[in-house]
Every structure is written in structure tokens, then in C-alpha cells.
ROVEX-497123 format. One record per residue (C-alpha): residue number from 1; residue in three letters; x, y, z. Coordinates in Angstrom, 1 decimal, always signed. Example, Ala and Ser with C-alpha at 12.3 -4.5 7.8 and 13.67 -1.06 7.14 Angstrom:
% residues 2
zake_zalum_xx_yy_zz
1_ALA_+12.3_-4.5_+7.8
2_SER_+13.7_-1.1_+7.1
This chain:
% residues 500
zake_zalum_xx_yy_zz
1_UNK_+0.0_+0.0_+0.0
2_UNK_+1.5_+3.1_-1.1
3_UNK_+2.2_+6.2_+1.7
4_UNK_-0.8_+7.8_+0.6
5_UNK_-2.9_+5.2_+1.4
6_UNK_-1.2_+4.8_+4.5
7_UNK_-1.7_+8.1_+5.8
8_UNK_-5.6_+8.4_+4.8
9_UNK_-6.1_+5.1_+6.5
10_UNK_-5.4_+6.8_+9.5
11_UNK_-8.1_+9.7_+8.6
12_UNK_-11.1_+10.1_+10.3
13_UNK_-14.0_+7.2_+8.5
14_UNK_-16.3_+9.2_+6.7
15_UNK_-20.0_+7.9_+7.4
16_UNK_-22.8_+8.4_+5.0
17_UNK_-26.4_+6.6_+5.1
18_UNK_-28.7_+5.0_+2.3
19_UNK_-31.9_+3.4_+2.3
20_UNK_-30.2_+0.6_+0.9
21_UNK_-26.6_-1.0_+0.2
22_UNK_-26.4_-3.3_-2.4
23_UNK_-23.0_-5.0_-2.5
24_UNK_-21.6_-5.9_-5.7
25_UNK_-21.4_-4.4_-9.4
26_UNK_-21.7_-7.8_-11.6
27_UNK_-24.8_-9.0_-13.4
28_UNK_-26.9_-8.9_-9.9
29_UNK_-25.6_-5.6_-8.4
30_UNK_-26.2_-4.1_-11.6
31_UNK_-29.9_-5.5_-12.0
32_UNK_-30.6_-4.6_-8.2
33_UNK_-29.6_-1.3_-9.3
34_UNK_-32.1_-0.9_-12.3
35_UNK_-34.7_-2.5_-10.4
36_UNK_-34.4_+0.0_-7.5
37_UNK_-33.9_+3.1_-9.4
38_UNK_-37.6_+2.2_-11.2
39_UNK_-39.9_+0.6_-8.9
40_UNK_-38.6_+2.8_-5.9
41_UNK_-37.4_+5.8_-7.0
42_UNK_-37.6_+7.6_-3.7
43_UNK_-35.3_+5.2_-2.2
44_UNK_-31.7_+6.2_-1.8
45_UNK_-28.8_+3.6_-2.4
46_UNK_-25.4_+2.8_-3.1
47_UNK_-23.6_+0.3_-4.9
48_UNK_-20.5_-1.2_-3.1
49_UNK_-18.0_-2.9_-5.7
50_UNK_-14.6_-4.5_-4.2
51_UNK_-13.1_-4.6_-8.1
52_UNK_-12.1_-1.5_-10.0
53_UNK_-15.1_-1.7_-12.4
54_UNK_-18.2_-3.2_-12.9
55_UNK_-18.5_-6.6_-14.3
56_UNK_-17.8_-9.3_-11.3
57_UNK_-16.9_-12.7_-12.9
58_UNK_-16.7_-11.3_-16.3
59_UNK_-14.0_-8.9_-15.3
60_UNK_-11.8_-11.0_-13.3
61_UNK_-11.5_-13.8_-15.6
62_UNK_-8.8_-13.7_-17.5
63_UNK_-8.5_-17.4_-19.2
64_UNK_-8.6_-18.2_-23.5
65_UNK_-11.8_-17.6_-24.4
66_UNK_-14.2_-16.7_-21.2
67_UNK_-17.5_-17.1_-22.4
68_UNK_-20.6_-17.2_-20.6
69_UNK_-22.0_-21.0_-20.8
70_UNK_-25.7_-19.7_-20.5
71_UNK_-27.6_-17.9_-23.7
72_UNK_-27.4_-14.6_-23.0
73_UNK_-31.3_-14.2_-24.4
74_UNK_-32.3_-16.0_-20.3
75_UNK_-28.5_-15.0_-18.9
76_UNK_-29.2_-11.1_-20.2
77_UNK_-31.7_-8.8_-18.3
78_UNK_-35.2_-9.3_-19.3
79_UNK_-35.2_-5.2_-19.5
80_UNK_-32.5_-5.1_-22.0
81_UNK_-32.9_-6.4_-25.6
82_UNK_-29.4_-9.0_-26.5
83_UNK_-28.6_-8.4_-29.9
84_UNK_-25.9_-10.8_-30.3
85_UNK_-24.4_-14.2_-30.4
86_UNK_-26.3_-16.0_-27.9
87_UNK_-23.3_-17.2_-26.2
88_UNK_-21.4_-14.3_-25.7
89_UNK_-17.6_-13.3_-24.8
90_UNK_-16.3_-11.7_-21.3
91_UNK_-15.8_-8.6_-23.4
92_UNK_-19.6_-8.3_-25.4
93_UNK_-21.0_-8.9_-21.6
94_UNK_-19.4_-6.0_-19.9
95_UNK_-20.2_-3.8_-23.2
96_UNK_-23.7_-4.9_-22.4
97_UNK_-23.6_-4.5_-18.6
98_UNK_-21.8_-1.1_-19.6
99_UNK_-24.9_+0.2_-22.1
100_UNK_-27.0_-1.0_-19.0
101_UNK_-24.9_+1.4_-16.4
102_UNK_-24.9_+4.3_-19.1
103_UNK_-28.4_+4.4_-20.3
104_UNK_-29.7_+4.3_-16.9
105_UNK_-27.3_+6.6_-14.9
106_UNK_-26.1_+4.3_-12.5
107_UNK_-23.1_+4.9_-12.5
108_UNK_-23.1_+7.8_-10.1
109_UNK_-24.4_+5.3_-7.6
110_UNK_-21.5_+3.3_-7.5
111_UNK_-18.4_+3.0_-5.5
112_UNK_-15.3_+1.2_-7.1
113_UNK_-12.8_-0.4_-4.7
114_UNK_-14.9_-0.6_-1.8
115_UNK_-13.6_-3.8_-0.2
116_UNK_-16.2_-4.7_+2.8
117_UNK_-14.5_-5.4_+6.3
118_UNK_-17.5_-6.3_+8.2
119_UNK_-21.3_-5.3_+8.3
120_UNK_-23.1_-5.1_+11.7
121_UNK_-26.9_-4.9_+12.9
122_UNK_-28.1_-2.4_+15.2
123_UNK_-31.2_-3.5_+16.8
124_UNK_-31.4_+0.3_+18.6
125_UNK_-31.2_+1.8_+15.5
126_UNK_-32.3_-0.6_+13.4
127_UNK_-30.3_-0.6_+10.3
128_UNK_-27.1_-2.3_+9.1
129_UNK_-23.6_-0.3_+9.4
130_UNK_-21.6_-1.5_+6.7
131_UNK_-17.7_-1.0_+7.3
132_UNK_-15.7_-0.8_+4.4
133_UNK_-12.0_+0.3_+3.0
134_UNK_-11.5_+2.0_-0.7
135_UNK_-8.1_+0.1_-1.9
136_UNK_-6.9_+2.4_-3.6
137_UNK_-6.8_+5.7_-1.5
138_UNK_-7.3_+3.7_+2.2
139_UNK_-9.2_+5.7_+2.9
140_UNK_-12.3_+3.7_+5.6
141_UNK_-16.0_+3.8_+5.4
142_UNK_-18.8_+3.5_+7.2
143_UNK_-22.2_+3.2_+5.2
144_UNK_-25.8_+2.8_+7.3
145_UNK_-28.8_+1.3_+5.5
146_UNK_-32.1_+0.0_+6.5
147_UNK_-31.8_-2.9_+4.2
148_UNK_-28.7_-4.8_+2.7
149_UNK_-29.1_-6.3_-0.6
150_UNK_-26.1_-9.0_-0.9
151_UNK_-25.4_-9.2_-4.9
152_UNK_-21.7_-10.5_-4.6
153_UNK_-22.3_-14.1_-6.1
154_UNK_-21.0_-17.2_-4.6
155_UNK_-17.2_-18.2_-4.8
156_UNK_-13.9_-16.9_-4.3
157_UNK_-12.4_-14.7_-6.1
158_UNK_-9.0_-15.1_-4.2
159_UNK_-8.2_-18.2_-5.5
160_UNK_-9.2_-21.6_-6.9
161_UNK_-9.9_-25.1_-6.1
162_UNK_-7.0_-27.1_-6.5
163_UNK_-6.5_-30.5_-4.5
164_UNK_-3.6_-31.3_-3.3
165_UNK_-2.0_-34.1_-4.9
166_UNK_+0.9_-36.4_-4.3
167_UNK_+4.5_-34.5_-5.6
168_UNK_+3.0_-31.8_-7.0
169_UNK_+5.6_-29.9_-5.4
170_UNK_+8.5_-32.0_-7.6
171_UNK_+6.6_-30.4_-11.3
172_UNK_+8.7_-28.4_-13.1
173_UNK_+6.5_-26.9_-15.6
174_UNK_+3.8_-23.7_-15.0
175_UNK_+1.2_-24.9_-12.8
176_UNK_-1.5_-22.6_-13.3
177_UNK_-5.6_-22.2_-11.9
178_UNK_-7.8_-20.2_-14.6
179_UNK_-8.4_-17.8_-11.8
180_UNK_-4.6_-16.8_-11.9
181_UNK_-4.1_-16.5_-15.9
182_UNK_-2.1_-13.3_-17.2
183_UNK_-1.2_-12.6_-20.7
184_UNK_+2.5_-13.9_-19.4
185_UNK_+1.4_-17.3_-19.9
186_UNK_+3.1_-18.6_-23.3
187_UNK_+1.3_-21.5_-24.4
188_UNK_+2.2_-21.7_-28.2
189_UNK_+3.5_-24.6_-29.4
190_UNK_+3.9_-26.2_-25.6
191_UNK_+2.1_-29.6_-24.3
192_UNK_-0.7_-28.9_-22.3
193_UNK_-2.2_-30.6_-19.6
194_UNK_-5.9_-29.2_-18.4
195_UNK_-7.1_-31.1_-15.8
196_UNK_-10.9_-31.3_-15.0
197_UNK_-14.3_-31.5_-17.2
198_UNK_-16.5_-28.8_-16.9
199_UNK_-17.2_-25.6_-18.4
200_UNK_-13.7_-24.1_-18.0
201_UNK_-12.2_-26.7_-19.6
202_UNK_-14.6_-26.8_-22.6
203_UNK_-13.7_-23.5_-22.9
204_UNK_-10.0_-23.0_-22.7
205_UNK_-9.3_-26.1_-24.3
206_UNK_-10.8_-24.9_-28.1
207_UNK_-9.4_-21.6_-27.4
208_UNK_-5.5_-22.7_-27.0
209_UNK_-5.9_-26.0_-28.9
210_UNK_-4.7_-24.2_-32.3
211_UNK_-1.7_-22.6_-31.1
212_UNK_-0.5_-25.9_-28.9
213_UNK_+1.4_-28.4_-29.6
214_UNK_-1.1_-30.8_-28.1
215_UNK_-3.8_-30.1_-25.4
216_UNK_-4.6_-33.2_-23.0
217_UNK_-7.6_-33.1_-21.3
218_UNK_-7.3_-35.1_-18.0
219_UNK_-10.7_-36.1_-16.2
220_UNK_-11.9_-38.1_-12.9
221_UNK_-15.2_-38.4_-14.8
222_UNK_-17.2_-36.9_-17.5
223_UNK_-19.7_-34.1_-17.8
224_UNK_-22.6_-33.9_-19.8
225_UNK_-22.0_-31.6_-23.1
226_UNK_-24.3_-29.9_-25.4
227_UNK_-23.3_-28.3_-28.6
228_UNK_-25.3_-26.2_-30.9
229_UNK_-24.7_-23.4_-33.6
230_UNK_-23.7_-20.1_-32.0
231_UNK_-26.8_-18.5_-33.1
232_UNK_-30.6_-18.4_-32.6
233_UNK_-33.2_-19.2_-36.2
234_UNK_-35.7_-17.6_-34.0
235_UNK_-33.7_-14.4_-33.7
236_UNK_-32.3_-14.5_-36.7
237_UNK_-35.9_-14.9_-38.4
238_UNK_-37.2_-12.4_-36.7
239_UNK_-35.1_-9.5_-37.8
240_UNK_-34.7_-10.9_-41.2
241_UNK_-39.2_-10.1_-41.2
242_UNK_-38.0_-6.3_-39.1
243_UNK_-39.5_-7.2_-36.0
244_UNK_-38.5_-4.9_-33.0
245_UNK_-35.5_-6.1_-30.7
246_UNK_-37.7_-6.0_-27.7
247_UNK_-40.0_-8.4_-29.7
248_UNK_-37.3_-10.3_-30.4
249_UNK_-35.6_-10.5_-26.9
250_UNK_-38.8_-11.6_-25.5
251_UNK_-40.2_-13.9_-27.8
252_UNK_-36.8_-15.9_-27.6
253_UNK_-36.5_-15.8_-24.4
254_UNK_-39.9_-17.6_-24.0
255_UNK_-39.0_-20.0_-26.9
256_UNK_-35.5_-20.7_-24.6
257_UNK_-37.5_-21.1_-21.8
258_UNK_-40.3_-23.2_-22.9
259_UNK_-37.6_-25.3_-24.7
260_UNK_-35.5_-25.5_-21.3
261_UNK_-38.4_-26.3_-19.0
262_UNK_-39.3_-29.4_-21.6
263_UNK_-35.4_-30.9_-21.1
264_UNK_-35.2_-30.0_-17.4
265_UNK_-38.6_-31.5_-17.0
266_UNK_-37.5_-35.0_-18.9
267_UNK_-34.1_-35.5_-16.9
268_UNK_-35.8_-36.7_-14.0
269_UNK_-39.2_-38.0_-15.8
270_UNK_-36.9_-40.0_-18.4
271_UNK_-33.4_-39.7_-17.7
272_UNK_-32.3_-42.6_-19.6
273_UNK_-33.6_-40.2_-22.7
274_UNK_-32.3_-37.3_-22.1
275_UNK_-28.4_-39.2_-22.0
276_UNK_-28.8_-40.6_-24.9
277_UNK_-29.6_-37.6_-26.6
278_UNK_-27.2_-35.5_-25.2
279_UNK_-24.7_-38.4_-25.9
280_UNK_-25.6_-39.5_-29.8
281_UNK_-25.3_-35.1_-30.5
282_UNK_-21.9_-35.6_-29.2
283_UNK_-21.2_-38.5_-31.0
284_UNK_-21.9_-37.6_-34.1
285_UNK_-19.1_-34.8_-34.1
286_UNK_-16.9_-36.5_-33.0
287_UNK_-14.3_-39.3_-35.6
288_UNK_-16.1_-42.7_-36.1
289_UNK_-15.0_-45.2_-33.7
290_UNK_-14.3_-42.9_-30.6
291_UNK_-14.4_-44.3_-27.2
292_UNK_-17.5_-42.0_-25.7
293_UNK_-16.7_-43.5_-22.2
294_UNK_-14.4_-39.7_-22.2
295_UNK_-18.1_-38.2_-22.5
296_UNK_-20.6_-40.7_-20.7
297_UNK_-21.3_-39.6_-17.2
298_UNK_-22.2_-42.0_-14.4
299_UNK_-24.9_-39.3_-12.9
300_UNK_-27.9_-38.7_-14.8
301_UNK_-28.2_-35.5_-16.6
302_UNK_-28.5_-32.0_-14.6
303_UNK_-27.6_-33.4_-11.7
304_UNK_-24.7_-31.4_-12.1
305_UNK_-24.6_-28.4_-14.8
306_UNK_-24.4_-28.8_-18.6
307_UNK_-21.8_-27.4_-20.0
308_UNK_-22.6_-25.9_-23.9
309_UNK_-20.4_-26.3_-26.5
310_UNK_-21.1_-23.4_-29.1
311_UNK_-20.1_-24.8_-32.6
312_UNK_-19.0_-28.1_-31.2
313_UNK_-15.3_-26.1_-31.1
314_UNK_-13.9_-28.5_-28.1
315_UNK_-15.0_-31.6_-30.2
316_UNK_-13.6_-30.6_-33.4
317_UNK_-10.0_-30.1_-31.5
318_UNK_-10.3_-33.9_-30.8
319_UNK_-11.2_-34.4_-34.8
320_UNK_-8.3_-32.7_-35.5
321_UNK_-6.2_-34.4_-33.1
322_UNK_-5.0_-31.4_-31.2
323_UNK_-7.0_-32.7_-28.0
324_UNK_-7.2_-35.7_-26.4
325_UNK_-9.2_-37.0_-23.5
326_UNK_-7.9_-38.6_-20.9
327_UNK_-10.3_-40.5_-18.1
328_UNK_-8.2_-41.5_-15.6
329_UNK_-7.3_-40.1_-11.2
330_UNK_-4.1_-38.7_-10.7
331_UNK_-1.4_-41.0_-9.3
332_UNK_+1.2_-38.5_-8.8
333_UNK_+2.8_-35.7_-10.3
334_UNK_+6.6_-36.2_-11.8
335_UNK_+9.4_-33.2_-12.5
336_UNK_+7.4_-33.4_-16.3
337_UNK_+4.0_-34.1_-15.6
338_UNK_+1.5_-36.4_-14.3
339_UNK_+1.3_-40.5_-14.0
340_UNK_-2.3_-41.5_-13.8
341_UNK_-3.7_-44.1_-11.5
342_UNK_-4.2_-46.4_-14.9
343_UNK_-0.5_-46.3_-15.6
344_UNK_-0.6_-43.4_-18.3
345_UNK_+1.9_-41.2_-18.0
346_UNK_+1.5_-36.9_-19.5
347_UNK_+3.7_-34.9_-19.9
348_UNK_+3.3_-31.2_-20.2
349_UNK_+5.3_-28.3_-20.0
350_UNK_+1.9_-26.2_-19.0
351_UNK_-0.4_-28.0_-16.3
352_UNK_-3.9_-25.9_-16.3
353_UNK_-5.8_-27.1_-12.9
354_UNK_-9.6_-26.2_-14.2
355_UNK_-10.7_-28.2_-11.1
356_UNK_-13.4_-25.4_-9.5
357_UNK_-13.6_-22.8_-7.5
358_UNK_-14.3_-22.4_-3.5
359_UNK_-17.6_-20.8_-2.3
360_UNK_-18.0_-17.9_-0.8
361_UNK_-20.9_-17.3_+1.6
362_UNK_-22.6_-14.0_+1.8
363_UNK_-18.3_-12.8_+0.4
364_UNK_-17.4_-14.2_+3.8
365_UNK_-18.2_-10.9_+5.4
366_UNK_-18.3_-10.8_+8.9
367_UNK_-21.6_-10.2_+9.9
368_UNK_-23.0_-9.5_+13.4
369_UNK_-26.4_-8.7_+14.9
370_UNK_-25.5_-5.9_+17.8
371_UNK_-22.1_-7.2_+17.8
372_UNK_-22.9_-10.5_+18.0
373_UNK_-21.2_-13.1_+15.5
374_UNK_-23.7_-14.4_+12.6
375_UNK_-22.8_-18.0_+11.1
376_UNK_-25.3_-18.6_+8.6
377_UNK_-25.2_-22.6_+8.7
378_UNK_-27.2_-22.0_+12.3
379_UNK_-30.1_-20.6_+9.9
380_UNK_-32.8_-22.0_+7.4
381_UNK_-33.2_-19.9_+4.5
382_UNK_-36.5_-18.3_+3.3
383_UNK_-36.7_-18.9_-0.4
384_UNK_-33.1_-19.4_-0.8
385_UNK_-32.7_-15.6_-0.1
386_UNK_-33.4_-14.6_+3.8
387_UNK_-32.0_-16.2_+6.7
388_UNK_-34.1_-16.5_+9.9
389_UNK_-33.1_-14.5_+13.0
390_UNK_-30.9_-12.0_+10.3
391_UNK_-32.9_-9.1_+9.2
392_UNK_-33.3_-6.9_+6.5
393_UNK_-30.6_-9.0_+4.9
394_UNK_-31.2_-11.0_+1.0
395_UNK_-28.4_-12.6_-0.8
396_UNK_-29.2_-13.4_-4.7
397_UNK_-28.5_-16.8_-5.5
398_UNK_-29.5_-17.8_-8.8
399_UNK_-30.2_-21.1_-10.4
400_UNK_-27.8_-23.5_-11.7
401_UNK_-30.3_-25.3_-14.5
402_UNK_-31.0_-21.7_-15.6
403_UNK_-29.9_-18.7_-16.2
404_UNK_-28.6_-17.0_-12.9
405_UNK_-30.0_-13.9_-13.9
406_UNK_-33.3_-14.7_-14.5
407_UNK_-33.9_-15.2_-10.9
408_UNK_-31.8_-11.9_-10.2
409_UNK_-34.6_-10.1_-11.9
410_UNK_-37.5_-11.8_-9.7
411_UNK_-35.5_-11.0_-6.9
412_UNK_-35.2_-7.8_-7.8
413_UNK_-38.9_-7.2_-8.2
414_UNK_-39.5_-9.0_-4.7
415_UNK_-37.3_-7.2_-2.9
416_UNK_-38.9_-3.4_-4.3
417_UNK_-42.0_-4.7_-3.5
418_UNK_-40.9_-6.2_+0.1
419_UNK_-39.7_-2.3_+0.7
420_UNK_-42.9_-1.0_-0.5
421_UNK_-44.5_-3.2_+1.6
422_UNK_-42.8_-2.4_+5.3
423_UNK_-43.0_+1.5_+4.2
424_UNK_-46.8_+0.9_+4.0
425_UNK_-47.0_-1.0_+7.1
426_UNK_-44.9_+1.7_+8.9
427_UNK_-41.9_-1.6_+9.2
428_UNK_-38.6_-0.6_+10.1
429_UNK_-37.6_-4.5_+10.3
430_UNK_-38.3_-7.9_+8.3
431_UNK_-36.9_-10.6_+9.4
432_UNK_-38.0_-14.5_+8.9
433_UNK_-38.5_-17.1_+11.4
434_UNK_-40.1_-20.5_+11.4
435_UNK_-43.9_-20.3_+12.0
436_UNK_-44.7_-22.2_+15.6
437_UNK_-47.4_-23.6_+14.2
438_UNK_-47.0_-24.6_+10.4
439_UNK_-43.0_-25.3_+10.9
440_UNK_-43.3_-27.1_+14.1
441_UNK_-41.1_-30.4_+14.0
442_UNK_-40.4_-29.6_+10.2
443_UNK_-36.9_-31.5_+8.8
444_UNK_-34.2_-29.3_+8.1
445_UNK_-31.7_-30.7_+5.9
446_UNK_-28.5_-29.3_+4.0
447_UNK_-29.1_-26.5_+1.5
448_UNK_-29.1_-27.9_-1.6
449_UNK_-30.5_-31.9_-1.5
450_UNK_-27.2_-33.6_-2.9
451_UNK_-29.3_-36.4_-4.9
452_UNK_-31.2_-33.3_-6.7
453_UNK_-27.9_-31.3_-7.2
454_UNK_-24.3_-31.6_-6.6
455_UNK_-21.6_-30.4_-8.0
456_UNK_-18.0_-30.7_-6.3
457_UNK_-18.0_-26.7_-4.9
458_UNK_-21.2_-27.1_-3.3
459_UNK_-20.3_-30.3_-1.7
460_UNK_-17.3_-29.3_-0.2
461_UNK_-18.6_-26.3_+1.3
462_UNK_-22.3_-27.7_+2.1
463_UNK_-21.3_-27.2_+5.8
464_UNK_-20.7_-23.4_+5.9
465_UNK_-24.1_-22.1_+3.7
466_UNK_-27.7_-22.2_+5.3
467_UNK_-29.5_-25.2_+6.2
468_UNK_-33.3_-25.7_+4.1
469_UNK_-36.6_-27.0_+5.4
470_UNK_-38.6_-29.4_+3.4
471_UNK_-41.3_-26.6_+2.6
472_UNK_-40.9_-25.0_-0.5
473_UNK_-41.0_-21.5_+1.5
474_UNK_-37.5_-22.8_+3.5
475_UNK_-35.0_-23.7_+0.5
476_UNK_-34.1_-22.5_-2.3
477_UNK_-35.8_-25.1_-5.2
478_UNK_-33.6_-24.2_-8.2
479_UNK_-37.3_-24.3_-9.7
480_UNK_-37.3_-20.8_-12.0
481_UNK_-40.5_-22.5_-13.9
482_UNK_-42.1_-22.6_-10.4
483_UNK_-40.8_-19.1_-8.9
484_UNK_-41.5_-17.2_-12.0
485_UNK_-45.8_-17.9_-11.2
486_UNK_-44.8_-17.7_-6.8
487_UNK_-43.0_-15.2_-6.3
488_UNK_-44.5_-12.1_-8.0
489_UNK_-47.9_-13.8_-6.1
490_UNK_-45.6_-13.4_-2.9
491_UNK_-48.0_-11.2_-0.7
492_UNK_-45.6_-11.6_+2.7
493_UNK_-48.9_-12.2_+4.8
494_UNK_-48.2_-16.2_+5.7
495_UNK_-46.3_-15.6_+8.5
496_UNK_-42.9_-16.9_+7.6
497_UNK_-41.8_-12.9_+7.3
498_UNK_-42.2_-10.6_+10.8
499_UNK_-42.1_-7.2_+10.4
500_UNK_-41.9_-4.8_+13.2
């Protein structure tokens, strides 16, 4: 930290006071922004961002070819017509988040390099005091709100899930995570080793595989893939006939959504169905004869995410033989590589660990309630965005068979309309707790049911988030084709909110 910063960390902290703090400038801080400038314009707020812009995942990332793996006609705001691709690059989302920020002047609501130290309840006062740090002057914080809007997404941005293997200290090649890649990392005409199977790797893999010598995709098990032309007939239909982009944005998104719904719908009525489509598209673009074990999952489909494979670009590396797959658990690691529990041996002078990431809960922000500690895995969530005893506290936490933003915009209407409603009850406080009645003896179980959903990150972290209820008002049901009737019907009056 430069003097500067030094010497205004010592300053006096500077306290202002919103209606509400929403933390985070990525797809949901920006949404919750929108949202709150239009359905409550009287309200006062600030956006908190810990990053130097807006963006979130889409401007830390740094790998080949960052891509969303979600159309961005479900993944884009339902308020703001997508015009492009439907699987879009880092940089055409943060152009679109950007047109978002400048059309609708939000940008003088947000503070850049705002890193949150800690965020405490004042049950005197009620309202939250938010404590924060601007990195780049040092200058401290202190923001007050009546309600804290939590828009900061769910993992780490620190650093990446890599397990620890045997002599991985003894490799003498670059070891990298995708959360750590710079444009230092030289990877033309080298061997490279990407370990792991899921969306990363389906997307830095086709983006390096050209300039390579050879890629080597190295995998405990498979994941479910899905490839399909880069573009939309709908769309493209559409504005061939003239039709207006908001027609266009909405009619496609129902067509996505209708068509989703329908797939997400038959992997747990007919499972066996669903595989073997997914499998015989993969198949067929892939040279005659290949071993589709590399691609046949033992878990039935979306019980972990799909990954999408725009243009079938990771299969055609594997046509042109400058990717290979590799099923197989590590056995060790060697001054050159890795040896594989099956006896194969890989070398690579670049090892790319696209293993996962590590969740974050609530950005593992210490939060206390008059000073009093707040571990979240003592609560049961409401809806999978309130936590009982915590008030005037939501966290968005989209949906993994969806588009994560889709249920950032219902939240976002929710929440307005949760404001609206404690301003006309005279509330200065909402908070959830279990009905005595209705809730009484009710099973509380883990978050997220492990035989509906579960991918390695949530697994390993399980223990730290919320616990659910088996009431669709106390979890989270990664149900959008359910919340999207439910939750613009939510009228708060069944006892499962308290206001005071």
C-alpha cells in the first residue's frame, strides 16, 4: 500500500447513510440497481463494488476464451434487448452491462474499490452499518442502511480449487488455476495438460488448442456436453421479417425457456432419454469409432450443470487431433507431468488445474447482529434468499439449471416490492422465522439436496451455507418454472416474514 494510502487510512472514517446498500457491481448488483432506481425511486442507495469496475466474474476472468455457458437471451436482463451471439464473450457482456450502467445513470451510484470489512446490525437503531476500505486511496467507510441487498455471487475470487495431490511440489512446468491466468502465460507450441471437465475446460481447451502443440484433457469423470450453432433461427428470423429487438428479446426468451423447461422436466421423468440424446449429438461430431466413455457420465443429466459447447469447437480439436481426452485419477505428479492411477503417463510443460472454484458465503463478510457473531449454517433460509433470526438482509443466488439472472430479476422485483410493503406497514424491520405452528417439528436438511444437485464446490462447502426445510418456503428449489408464477404472487402475509 503506497504512503498515501497509509496516511488516509489513519483519517477520520467518513459515514454516510442509504436506504439501501447493495454489494456488488456484476450481473446482480447491476440489475438490483435498475430494479431499484424504477420501482422505488424515492429510495436512496449505493452500490458497493470490491473490483475497479463493474462486471464481477466477467472482469476477473482472464483465461482463453471466457464465455458465458448460459444464452445470453435467459442469462441477459429481461429489460435489455441482447442483440448478439447467444453465447457471448467476457468482453460483449461487460459492453452490455456497460450500455445497461450508461443508459440508466447508475453509474453515479457506485463506488469502485470498496472492499467490505464487516457489516453489523443495530437492533437500537435498526439498520445495518456496513464497514468498508477504498483500496486504492485507504481511505475507511462506514455506510448505514435499512436494508442490505447481498449481490456478490458465490465463490472466491482469491483463489481456486486445486486439491492437493501427491509430488506436485516436484513439477517443473507452470502450474497454473484459470483464476490466476495473465497474458504472461506462453502457451504456443507447448504440451498442455488441463485437468478437469467442466465448463472451463470446454472453454479454454478450443481456445488454446490451435496454437498448442497438443492439449490433453485429463478427467476423474465426464460431464454432460451440449453443442449447438452459435446462433438463434428464432432471432435471426425475426429480424430478417423487421420485427422490433424488444419483440425479439422476449419472444426468444420464452421459446428458450419453454424449450429448457421441456429438457429440465425429462431428466428426472426420463433420464435414460435425455443421455442418450445428449450423448448421440456428441457423438456424431466427434471421428467414427471414438471411445464416448471420455463423455458418458455416471450421474444422470443436470444433476450437475451442462456445460454448452457453441459450434461443437472442443469436439472438433479432438477431430483434429489437437486434443485428447484422458479418463483416468491422478497417481502423482513427476518433474514433467503427471502419472495416472491407470498407468498413463502426461507430460506437459503447462499444467492448467480447471478443477473449481471455492464458495464464498454472503463474500465471507463478517456479519454480526449488535455485535454478535452471525454464522449462517445455524439458519434456514426463506426462499433461498433470507435467513431466519438475520434481518433486512437477501443474498441473490441464482439457479444452476438456468440462467442466474433470470432469478436476479425476480428477486429484484421481490425485494422493491418487500420495501414498499414495510413502508406501508410503517416496518422498520423484516426478518424470517419459522412459523410455531406450520414449521413445528419440520426436517431441516443441508441446502441444496445432494441427490437433486451436486456439484464438487457445493459439496465441499455444504457445511458453511444455510440449512433448508422441506417446505418450499424454506430452500431454495432451483425451480425458475415454479418461482416465476410464486414469487410475483408473494403477498408476505403467511407468516414466515415478521415485520416490526
Amino acid at each position: 500500500m503506497s504512503q498515501t494510502a497509509t496516511l488516509a487510512a489513519d483519517a477520520p472514517v467518513r459515514t454516510e447513510h442509504f436506504d439501501v446498500v447493495i454489494v456488488g457491481a456484476g450481473i446482480s448488483g447491476v440489475g438490483a440497481a435498475y430494479h431499484l432506481q424504477q420501482q422505488c425511486p424515492q429510495k436512496s442507495f449505493v452500490v458497493l463494488e470490491g473490483m475497479e469496475s463493474f462486471g464481477g466474474t466477467w472482469l476477473f476472468h482472464k483465461y482463453p476464451g471466457v464465455r458465458s455457458d448460459s444464452d445470453l437471451y435467459t442469462f441477459g436482463y429481461r429489460f435489455k434487448p441482447w442483440t448478439g451471439a447467444p453465447i457471448a464473450t467476457a468482453d460483449e457482456i461487460l459492453k452490455y452491462m456497460g450500455e445497461v450502467i450508461d443508459e440508466n445513470d447508475l453509474d453515479q451510484h457506485i463506488r469502485y474499490s470498496h472492499h467490505i470489512d464487516a457489516a453489523d446490525w443495530s437492533e437500537a437503531d435498526r439498520q445495518w452499518t456496513v464497514t468498508a476500505t477504498n483500496t486504492a486511496s485507504g481511505q475507511r467507510f462506514q455506510f448505514t442502511c435499512n436494508f442490505l441487498w447481498m449481490c456478490q455471487g458465490y465463490y472466491k475470487f482469491d483463489k481456486g480449487y486445486t486439491p492437493e495431490w501427491p509430488d506436485m511440489d516436484t513439477y517443473k512446468g507452470l502450474l497454473i488455476h484459470p483464476m490466476e491466468w495473465s497474458d504472461e502465460v506462453d502457451y504456443k507450441g507447448k504440451k498442455v495438460l488441463c485437468i478437469g471437465s467442466g465448463a472451463t475446460t470446454a472453454t479454454v481447451v478450443p481456445a488454446i488448442a490451435a496454437d498448442c502443440d497438443h492439449v490433453t484433457v485429463l478427467q476423474r469423470s465426464p460431464t454432460y456436453f451440449w453443442t449447438g450453432r452459435n446462433a438463434n433461427e428464432v432471432a435471426d428470423m425475426l429480424r430478417e421479417l423487421e420485427v422490433d429487438e424488444t419483440w425479439i428479446h422476449e419472444i426468444v426468451r420464452r421459446k428458450i425457456l419453454h424449450d429448457q423447461e421441456m429438457v429440465t422436466r425429462l431428466s428426472f421423468d426420463a433420464p435414460e432419454l435425455v443421455r442418450d440424446e445428449l450423448l448421440n449429438n456428441v457423438k456424431s461430431l466427434l471421428p467414427e469409432g471414438y471411445d464416448m466413455t471420455h463423455f458418458t457420465p455416471k450421474y444422470r443429466p443436470w444433476q450437475q450443470r451442462l456445460a454448452f459447447v457453441p459450434d461443437g469447437d472442443l469436439f472438433a480439436g479432438i477431430t483434429a487431433g489437437k486434443a485428447s481426452m484422458v479418463t483416468d485419477e491422478i497417481e502423482t505428479f513427476t518433474e514433467t507431468g503427471v502419472v495416472t492411477k491407470g498407468g498413463v503417463v502426461i507430460d506437459a510443460d503447462i499444467i492448467i488445474s480447471a478443477t473449481g472454484f471455492n464458495l464464498s458465503v454472503l463474500g465471507d463478510i463478517p456479519f454480526s447482529l449488535d455485535g454478535v457473531p452471525v454464522d449462517f449454517a445455524d439458519t434456514v433460509t426463506w426462499r433461498g434468499m433470507m435467513f431466519t433470526g438475520v434481518p433486512n438482509l437477501l443474498w441473490v443466488f441464482g439457479y444452476f439449471r438456468a440462467s442466474w439472472t433470470l432469478r436476479a430479476d425476480l428477486i429484484g422485483d421481490l425485494v422493491c416490492r418487500l420495501l414498499t410493503t414495510m413502508d406501508g406497514k410503517g416496518a422498520t424491520k423484516v426478518v424470517p422465522a419459522l412459523r410455531e405452528a406450520e414449521d413445528a417439528g419440520m426436517e431441516v436438511g443441508p441446502w441444496m439436496d445432494p441427490s437433486n444437485f451436486n456439484p464438487g464446490y457445493l459439496m465441499r462447502s455444504m457445511h458453511l451455507l444455510p440449512k433448508a426445510g422441506d417446505k418450499p418456503e424454506w430452500r431454495h428449489t432451483q425451480d425458475y418454472w415454479n418461482e416465476r408464477q410464486f414469487l410475483p404472487a408473494e403477498d408476505f402475509s403467511d407468516g414466515c416474514l415478521r415485520f416490526s
